[in-house]
Each structure stands twice: as C-alpha cells, then as structure tokens.
C-alpha positions in Angstrom: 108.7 153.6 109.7 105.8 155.0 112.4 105.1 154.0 115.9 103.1 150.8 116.6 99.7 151.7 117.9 96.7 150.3 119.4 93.3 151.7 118.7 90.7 151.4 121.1 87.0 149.9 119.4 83.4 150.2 121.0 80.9 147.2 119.9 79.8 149.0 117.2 83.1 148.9 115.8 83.6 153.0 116.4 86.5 154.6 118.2 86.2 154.8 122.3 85.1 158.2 123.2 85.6 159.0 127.1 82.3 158.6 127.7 82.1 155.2 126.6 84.8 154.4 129.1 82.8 155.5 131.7 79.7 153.8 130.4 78.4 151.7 133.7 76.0 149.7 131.6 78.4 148.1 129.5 81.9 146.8 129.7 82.9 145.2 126.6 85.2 146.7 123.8 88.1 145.7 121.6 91.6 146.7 120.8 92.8 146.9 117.6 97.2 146.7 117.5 99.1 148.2 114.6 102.6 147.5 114.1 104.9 149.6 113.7 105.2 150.7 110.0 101.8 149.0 109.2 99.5 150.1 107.0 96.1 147.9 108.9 95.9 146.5 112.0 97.4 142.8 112.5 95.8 141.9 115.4 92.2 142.4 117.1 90.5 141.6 120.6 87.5 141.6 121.8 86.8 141.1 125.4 82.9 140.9 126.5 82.5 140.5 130.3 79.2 141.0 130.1 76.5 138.0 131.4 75.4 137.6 127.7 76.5 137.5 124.1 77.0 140.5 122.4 77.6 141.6 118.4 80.6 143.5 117.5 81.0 145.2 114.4 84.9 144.1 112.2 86.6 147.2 110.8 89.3 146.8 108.4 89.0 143.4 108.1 89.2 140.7 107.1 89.6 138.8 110.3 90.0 135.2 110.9 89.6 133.9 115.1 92.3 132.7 116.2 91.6 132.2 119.6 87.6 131.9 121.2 88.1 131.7 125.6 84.6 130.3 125.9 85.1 127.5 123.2 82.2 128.7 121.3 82.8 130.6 118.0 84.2 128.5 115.0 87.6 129.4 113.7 86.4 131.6 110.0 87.2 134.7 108.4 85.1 137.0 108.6 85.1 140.0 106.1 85.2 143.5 107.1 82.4 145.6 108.6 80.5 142.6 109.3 79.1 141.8 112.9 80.5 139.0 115.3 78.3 137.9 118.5 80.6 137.5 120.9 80.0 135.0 123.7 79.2 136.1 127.0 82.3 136.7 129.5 85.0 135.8 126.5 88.0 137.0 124.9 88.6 136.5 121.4 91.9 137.1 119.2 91.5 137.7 115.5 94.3 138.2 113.4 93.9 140.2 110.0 94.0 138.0 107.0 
C-alpha cells in the first residue's frame, strides 16, 4: 500500500535542495501530497509571499486550481510541465486531474 508523502517543489518545478531553503532572496515554493498507495500526486500548493508574481513550473500534471487566495487566476487545467504565474502574496491549490 506505501506511505502518503509530500514532496517539496522549488519554482522551477525541481525538488528543494537545502540550500534553496535557506535561499534569503526568495520564499516561495510548492508542496506536492501523495496519498498513500498513489501512483501521482493528488494534490499541489503553491504559496508565493513574495511582493510580485512569480511563474511556477507543473510536474506531473495535469492540474486544474481549485482554489486562487488573491482572486486572480481562472479556474483551468493546466497540462503538465507547463508554467503558472503565480500572484504575488497567494496561495493556490490544484488538484490533479
């Protein structure tokens, strides 16, 4: 069956290395979760806190948005490994499709 698991993203849709979690120029990331006995992820967010938008690469998509905080970003699905401006201090949800 397998453990559920969360995989930590950079914008550029890689995996967090410790140095980008000690990056003091930039903030944002996402968090992929994987439940347990998954095959892909189910769930994605994104959080930017940064003062301005910023484009995040989608892995193993595709994603549709569930949820935008800032109001801003239309509810589509988006396929995989395509790129997502994120709004400026936002959290999104997407949900794999």
């Amino acid at each position: 069956m397998g453990d559920a698991s969360l995989t930590w993203l950079a914008p550029g849709g890689g995996e967090m290395q410790l140095r980008d979690w000690h990056d003091v120029g930039n903030y944002a990331f996402a968090c992929q979760i994987r439940a347990a006995g998954a095959e892909a992820p189910r769930l994605m967010l994104i959080f930017n806190p940064e003062p301005e938008m910023l484009p995040f690469t989608l892995t193993a998509g595709p994603w549709q948005l569930l949820l935008d905080s800032s109001g801003q970003c239309a509810g589509a699905t988006l396929p995989p490994a395509s790129s997502l401006l994120v709004p400026a201090r936002s959290l999104l949800v997407l949900r794999h499709s």
